[in-house]
N, C-alpha and C positions, 0 to 999 in steps of 0.2 A: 509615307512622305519622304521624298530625298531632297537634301541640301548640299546640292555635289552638285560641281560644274566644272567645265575647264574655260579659261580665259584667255583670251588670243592676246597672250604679252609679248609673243616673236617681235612685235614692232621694237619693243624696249631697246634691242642693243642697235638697232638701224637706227633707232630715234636718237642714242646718244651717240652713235658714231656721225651722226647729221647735225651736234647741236652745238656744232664749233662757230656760230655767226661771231664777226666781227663786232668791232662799235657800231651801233645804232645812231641814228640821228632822228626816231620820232620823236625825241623828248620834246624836238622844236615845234610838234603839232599839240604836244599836252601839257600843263604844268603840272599837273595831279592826276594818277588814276588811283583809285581804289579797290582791294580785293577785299569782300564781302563773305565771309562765315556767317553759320550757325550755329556757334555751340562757343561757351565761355571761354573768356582768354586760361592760358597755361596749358590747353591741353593739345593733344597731339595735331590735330589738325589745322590749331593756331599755329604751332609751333612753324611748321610745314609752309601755312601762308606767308609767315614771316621771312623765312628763309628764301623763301624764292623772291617775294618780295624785295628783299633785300637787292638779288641779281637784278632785277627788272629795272630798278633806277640807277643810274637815271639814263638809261639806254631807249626805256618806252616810255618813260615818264621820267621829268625831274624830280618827281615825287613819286613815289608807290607805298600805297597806307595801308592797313589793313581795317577794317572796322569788324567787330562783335555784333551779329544782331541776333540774338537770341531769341530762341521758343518754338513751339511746332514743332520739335524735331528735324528742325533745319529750315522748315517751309518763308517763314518770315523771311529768313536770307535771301532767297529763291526768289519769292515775290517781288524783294525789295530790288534783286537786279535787273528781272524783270520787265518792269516798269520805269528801269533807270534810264540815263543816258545810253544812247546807241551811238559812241562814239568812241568807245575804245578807253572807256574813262569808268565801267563798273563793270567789274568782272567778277565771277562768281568762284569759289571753289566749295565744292560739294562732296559729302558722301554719295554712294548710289544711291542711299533710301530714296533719298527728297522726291528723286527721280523716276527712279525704276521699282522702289515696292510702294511708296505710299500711295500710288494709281491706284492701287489693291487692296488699302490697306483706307483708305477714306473713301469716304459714299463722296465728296466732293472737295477739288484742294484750287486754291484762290491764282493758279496759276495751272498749263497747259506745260508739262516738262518735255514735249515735243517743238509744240507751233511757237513757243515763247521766248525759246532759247536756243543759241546757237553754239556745239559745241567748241572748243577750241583745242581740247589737250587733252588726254590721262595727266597725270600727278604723280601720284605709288598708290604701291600693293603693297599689302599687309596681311596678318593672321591676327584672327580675334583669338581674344584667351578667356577662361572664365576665371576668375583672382576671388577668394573670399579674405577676410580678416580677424581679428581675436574677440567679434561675436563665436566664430564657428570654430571647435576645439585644435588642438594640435595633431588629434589623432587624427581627423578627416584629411589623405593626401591623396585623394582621388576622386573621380565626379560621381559614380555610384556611390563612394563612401558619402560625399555629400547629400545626394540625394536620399540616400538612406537617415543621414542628417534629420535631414528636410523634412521627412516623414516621422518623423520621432519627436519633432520639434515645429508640430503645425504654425504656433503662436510667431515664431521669430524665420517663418520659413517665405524669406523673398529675395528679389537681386535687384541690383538697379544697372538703367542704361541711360543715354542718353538721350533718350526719348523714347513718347507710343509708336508703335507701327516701325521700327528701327531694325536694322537688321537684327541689330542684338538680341533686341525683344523677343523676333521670332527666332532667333536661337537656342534663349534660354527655355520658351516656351517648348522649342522640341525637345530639349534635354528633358526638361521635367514630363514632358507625355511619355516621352521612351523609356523612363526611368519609373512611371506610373506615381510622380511626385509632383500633390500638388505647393507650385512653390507660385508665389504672386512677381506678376512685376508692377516695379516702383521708376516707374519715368523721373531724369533730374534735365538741367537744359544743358547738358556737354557730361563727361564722362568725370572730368573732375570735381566737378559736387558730388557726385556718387563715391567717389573712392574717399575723398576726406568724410564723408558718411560712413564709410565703410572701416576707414581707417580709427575714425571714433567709437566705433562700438555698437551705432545706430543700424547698421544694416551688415547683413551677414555676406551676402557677394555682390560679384560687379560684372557683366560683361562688357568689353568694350575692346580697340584694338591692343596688342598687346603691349605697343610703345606707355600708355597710358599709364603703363602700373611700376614699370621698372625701378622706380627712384624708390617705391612705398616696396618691390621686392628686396632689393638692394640694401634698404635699410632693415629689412627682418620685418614690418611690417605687416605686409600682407604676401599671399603664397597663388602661385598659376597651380590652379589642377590639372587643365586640358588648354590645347589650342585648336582651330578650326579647319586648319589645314588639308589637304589630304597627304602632305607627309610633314614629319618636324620640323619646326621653322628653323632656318638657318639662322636664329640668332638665340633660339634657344630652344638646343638638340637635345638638354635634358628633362622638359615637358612633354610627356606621352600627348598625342591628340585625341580628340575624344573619337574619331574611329577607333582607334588603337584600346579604347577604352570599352569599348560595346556598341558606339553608335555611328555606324557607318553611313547612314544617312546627313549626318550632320559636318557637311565638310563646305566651307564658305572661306572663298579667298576674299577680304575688302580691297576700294578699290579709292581715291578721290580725282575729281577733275575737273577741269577748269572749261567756262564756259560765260558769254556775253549775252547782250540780248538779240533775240532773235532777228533786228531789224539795225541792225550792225552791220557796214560794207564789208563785204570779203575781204577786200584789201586790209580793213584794220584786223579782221579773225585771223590773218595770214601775219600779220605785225603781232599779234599776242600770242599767235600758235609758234614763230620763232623765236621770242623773249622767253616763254616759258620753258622753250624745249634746248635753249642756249643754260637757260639758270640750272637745269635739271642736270646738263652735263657736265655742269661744273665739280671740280674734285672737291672743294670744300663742301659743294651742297651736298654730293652723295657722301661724304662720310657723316656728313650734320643726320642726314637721313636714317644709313647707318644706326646711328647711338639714337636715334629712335625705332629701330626697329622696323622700318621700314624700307622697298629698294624705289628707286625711281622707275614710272611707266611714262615714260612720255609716248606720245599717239598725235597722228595726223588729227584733223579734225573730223574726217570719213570713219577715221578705226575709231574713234570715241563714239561718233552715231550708232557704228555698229554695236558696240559692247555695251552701250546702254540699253538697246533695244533689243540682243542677247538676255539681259541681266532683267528689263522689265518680263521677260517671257519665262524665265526661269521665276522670279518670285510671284507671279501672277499662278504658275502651275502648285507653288507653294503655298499660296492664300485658300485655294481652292482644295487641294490634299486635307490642310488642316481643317477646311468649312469655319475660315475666318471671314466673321462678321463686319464691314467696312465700319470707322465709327465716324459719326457726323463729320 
C-alpha cells in the first residue's frame, strides 16, 4: 500500500503573484454569502474559513458568514451546498476526503462530488501529524514506540479523527497495519473534540492536521510523533516523518478548497475564484495561515478539477490496496 503522492502546488506562487484585485463591487449583487464547513467551530479549518472570510467582505459580499454544519465527515456540508443557492451566495470549503476518498470509502454518499459541484479554488496545504496525550506514557517519543504502546496496551489502544472514511482514518489505519498494531479508530465530528478527548485522558492519540494540536503542544499537553509529509514540515523541522520513521508508504500532503454549486454561472465561479485568490494573498492572511501551520494554495478553477480527480485516483488505488470495505 503506498500513501505518497505529489501535488501540482506550482500554481501557488502565480496564484499569489495574480491575487492583487483591486475593490470589488459585487457586494451590490449580494447582501450575504455564506462559507459552509464540516467539522466544529475552533478548529483549523474553521479557523481558515474565517480568515478568508474576513477578506471576502465586503468586496463579494456585504456579509460573508461562516456557518458549522457538522457530521458525516464533512458530507452534510457537501450536501447542504449542494443543493443551495446557485448564486454565488453558498460556498463550500472542503477537505479532500468529502470529495475524493469518500467515493471509495461509501457504498453510497447523498451527493455526486463531481456533477454537483463546481470548483472554485485550492485554500492550503498542510502536513497531518499524529499527537498523542498523558493517556500514553512519557517514554513513548516515537510511532513504533507507540505502536509498540498500542500492542501492550490492547484495552486503551485507539486514535481519534475527524471522522469515518477521513483521510486521517486511513492514515492511522496504515500506520497500525505496518506497524502489525491492532489500534481502533474513534471518529469525533472535527478534530477538536478529539484532542480535548485526548487532552482529558479519554483517548490516547489524535490524527489530524498539524495546525490542530499546536496550542495543546505549546502548552506541554500533548506531543507530535511523526508528520505525513514526505520531508519535514517547514514549521516544525524537529518532528521526524513517519517515512523517516519506517513507513515510507505513508506520506499524504492535506489539502482544503473552495467550491459552489454545480449550477452556478461561470461568471459568479470567476467572482469567487478572484475574492478568494485576492484574500489568499494577502499578507495578514498568510501569516494568519502561517501560525497555523499551514501555506496558502490558491488554484484556477481547472487546476482544482484537476487535483481533485488526481487525489480521487490516488485514494481509490488506496481503498483497494488495503481491501477497504465501502460502509453504507
Amino acid at each position: 500500500m503506498t500513501l505518497n503522492r505529489r501535488h501540482f502546488l506550482n500554481s501557488t506562487a502565480a496564484g499569489l503573484a495574480l491575487a492583487g484585485f483591486g475593490p470589488m463591487a459585487w457586494a451590490q449583487e449580494r447582501e450575504t454569502a455564506r462559507v459552509v464547513i464540516g467539522f466544529a467551530p475552533g478548529g483549523t479549518i474553521d479557523l481558515v474559513a474565517r480568515r478568508v472570510a474576513d477578506k471576502m467582505s465586503p468586496g463579494y459580499a456585504r456579509n460573508v458568514i461562516v456557518e458549522n454544519k457538522t457530521g458525516a465527515g464533512g458530507q452534510i456540508a457537501v450536501q447542504n451546498v449542494a443543493t443551495g443557492a446557485a448564486d454565488g451566495t453558498s460556498i463550500l470549503l472542503t477537505p479532500a476526503s468529502p470529495l475524493a476518498l469518500h467515493p471509495h470509502t461509501f457504498s453510497k454518499l447523498p451527493y455526486d462530488p463531481v456533477a454537483d459541484l463546481a470548483p472554485v479554488s485550492g485554500a492550503v496545504s498542510f502536513d497531518y501529524a499524529l499527537a498523542v496525550g498523558p493517556m500514553v506514557p512519557a517514554s513513548v517519543k516515537t510511532v513504533p514506540e507507540f505502536l509498540a504502546w498500542a500492542k501492550a496496551n490492547p484495552q486503551q489502544a485507539n486514535f481519534g479523527s475527524a471522522g469515518n472514511g477521513s483521510a486521517a482514518h486511513f492514515m492511522g489505519a496504515a500506520l497500525a497495519r505496518a506497524g502489525s498494531a491492532d489500534v481502533r479508530h474513534v471518529a469525533f465530528r472535527g478534530s477538536q473534540p478529539a484532542i480535548l478527548d485526548m487532552v482529558g485522558g479519554q483517548l490516547p492519540a489524535v490524527i489530524g492536521p498539524t495546525g490542530e494540536f499546536m496550542a495543546q503542544v505549546q502548552g506541554g499537553k500533548v506531543r507530535l510523533l511523526g508528520t505525513s509529509g514526505p520531508k519535514r514540515g517547514k514549521f516544525t523541522p524537529e518532528v521526524p516523518t513517519f517515512a523517516e520513521q519506517g513507513y515510507k508508504d505513508v506520506q499524504v500532503i492535506g489539502w482544503f478548497g473552495y467550491y459552489v454549486p454545480a449550477r452556478t454561472p461561470q461568471a459568479v465561479v470567476s467572482q469567487a475564484n478572484a475574492s478568494v485568490r485576492s484574500a489568499l494573498g494577502s499578507q495578514d492572511v498568510v501569516d494568519s495561515l502561517a501560525r497555523l501551520y499551514m501555506e496558502p494554495m490558491p488554484t484556477t478553477p481547472a487546476e482544482m478539477a484537476a487535483l481533485q480527480k488526481t487525489e480521487s485516483a490516488f485514494w481509490a488505488g488506496v481503498a483497494k490496496a488495503i481491501g477497504f470495505s465501502p460502509a453504507a
